[in-house]
N, C-alpha and C positions, 0 to 999 in steps of 0.2 A: 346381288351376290357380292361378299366380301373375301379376302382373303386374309388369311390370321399371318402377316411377315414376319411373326417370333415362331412359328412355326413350319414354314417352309423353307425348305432346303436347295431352292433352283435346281432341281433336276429336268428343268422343262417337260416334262411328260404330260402335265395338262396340255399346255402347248403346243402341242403335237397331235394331240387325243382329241381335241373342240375338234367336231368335225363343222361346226359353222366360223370357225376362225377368230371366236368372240374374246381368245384369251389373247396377250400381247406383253412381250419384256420391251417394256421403253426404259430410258433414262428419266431419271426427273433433277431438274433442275435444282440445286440445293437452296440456289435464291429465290426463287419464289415458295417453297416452302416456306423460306422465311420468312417474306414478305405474310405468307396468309398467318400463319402464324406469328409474327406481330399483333394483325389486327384484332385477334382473338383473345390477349391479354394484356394485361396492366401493368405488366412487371417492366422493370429497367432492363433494358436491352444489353447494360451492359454485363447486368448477371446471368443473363443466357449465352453473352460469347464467351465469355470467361467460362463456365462450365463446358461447355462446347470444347476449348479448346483444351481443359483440364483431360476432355475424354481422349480427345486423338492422339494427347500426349501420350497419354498411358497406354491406350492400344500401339500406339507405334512404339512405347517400350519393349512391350511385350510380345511386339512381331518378331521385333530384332532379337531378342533375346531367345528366344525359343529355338529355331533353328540353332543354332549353336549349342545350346543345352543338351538340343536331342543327338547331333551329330558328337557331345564331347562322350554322352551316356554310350553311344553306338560305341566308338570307340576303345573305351573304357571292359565294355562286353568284350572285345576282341583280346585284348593287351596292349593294345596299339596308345600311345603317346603322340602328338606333334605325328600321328601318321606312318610312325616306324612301328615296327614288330620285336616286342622283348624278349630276350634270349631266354624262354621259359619252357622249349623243351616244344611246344606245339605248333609254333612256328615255322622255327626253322629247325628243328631237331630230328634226329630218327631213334624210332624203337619197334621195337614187336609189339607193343600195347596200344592200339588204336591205330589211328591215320592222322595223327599230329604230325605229321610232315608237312603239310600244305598251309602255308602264308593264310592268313585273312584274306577274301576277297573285298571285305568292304560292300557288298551290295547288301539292299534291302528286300526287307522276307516280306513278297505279294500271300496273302490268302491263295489257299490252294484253291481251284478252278480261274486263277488268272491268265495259266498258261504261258505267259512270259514274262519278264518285266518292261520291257517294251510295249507290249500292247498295251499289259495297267495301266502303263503311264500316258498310256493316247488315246485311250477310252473311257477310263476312270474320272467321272468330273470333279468329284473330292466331295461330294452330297457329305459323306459322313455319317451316312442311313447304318451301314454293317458298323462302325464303329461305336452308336448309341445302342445296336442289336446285340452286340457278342455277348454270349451270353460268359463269358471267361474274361469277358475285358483285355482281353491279347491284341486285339486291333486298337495301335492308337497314331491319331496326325502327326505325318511326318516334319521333321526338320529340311536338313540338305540331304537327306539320304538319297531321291531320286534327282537332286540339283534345282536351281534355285527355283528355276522356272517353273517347278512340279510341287513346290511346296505346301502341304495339309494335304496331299491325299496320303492313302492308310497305309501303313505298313505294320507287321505283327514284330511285337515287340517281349519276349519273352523273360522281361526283367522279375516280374515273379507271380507269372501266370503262364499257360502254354495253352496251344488248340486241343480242345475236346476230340477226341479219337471219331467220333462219331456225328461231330456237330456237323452241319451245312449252311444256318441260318445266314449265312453269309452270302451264300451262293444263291438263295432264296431271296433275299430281300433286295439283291443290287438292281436299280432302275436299269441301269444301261447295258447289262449282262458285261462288264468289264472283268465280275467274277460269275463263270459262267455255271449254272446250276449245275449239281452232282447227286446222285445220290450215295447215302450211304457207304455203298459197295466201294463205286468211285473214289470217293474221300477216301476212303482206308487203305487205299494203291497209290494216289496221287502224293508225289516227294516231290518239294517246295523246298528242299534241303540238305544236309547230310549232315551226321555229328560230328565233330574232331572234339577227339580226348587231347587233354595236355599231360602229360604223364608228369610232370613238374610242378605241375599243380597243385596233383589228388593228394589227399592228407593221408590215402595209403599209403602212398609212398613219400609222403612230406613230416608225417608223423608215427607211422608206423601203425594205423587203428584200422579199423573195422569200420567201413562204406555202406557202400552198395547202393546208395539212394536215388542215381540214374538208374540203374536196374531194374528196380523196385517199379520206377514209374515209366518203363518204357511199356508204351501199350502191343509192340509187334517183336519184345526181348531183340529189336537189333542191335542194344548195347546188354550185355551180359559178363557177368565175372568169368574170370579167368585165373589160372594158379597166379602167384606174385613172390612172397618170398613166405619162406613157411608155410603158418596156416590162414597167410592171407589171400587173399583176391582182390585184383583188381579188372575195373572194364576195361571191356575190348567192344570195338565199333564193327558191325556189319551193315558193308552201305549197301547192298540187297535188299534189307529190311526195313533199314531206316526212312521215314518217311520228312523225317524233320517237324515234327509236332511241339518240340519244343519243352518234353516232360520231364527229360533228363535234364537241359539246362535249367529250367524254373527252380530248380529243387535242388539244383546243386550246392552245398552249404559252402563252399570254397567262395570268399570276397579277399578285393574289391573284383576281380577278374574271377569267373568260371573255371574251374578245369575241365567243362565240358559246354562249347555252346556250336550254334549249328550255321553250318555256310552256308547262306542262300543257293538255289541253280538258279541264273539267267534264263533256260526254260524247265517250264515242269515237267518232272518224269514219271512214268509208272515203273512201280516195286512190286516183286512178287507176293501173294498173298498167304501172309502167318499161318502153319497151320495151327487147326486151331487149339491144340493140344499145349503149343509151345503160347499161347496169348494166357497170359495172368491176368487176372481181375487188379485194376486198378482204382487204388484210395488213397485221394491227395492228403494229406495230413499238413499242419505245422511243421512240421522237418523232415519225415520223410526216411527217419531212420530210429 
């Protein structure tokens, strides 16, 4: 028996599963690899350390770099700079339109059937299985989001994709049940989130036009227009409904910052169920409007 290691993703579960005990995670020593492989070829050894080291370079570029990338994009999502909150109205501002009152929490968005984000983070080995699966590509390896020590396991990232109303495969495929299966029903109650509008933001109120494109794609309408000035509308946020799916911020055409993105919960909650009268059929488009 061999094992293909471009293909395995150390979830131990063979491991566990031999019931004669015949599988085994050792260390292997990287010098005597070398040594066998020496004897195996002719080449100059010193254009194997030189490549060698060309690679670790670059992996260790690109470890370091990463985290910070993903925590400057986190950011960036929020309005936050250097960690502060910009005077943009959803912050720290009050209005009747939405629940932009409430700061950034800064935490990262678990898959729904995580349950908490504490648990993700202490059961979740970082396999990677749900983030090669989504079929939306919303799940992608963390930065510092869960802190150094947690680094590459998943968090959904709604920069311009969102969770499928109905998908689960996520909850299906995790080896360690860290995202614990749901069905259907489940998924479409289970809130992972909440929206905050920025009302400073929207180009309803920034330009004077005609939106609607969180509306459009909220799949449970807990963001829905509301009168504004004239014959405009603008959204308003019901966290009732809101599941945190992520459809209104994907689509939101307002850059570098959202006027609409969704705060993570610490744990997950159940929402009451749309009836079905008020659920619109959703079609992601190119823009959305």
């Amino acid at each position: 028996m061999k094992i293909d290691s471009s293909r395995c993703v150390d979830c131990f579960n063979c491991i566990s599963s031999c019931p004669k005990g015949g599988l085994q995670f050792k260390a292997v020593s990287p010098f005597k690899h070398q040594e066998t492989a020496a004897l195996k070829t002719d080449e100059p050894k010193v254009k194997a350390n030189e490549s060698r080291r060309a690679f670790f370079a670059a992996g260790a570029t690109i470890a370091a770099s990463f985290p910070f990338i993903s925590t400057l994009a986190q950011r960036m999502r929020h309005g936050k700079k250097d960690g502060k909150c910009k005077g943009d109205g959803c912050c720290n501002g009050k209005g009747k339109h939405g629940n932009h009152k409430h700061k950034p929490n800064g935490l990262p968005l678990v898959p729904p059937g995580a349950i908490s984000i504490e648990r993700f983070k202490d059961v979740c080995t970082g396999c990677q299985i749900c983030v090669t699966r989504c079929p939306s590509h919303v799940l992608k390896p963390s930065g510092l989001e869960y802190g150094f020590d947690y680094m590459l396991k998943p968090h959904m990232a709604y920069i311009d994709s969102y969770c499928n109303y109905e998908c689960t495969v996520c909850s299906e495929v995790c080896p360690t049940h860290a995202i614990k299966p749901l069905t259907k029903e489940e998924k479409a109650t289970t809130q992972v989130g909440v929206a905050t509008f920025c009302i400073n933001r929207c180009i309803v109120n920034t330009e004077g036009t005609d939106c609607g494109a969180c509306s459009e794609h909220c799949p449970t309408q807990a963001v829905h227009m509301v009168p504004f000035k004239g014959t405009l509308t603008i959204p308003e946020v019901n966290p009732d409904l809101c599941i945190g799916c992520g459809g209104c911020e994907s689509i939101c055409p307002v850059r570098p910052m959202r006027a609409i993105f969704v705060q993570p919960n610490k744990i997950q909650k159940f929402v009451e169920k749309p009836k079905e009268e008020e659920i619109k059929k959703v079609e992601i488009d190119d823009f959305g409007f």
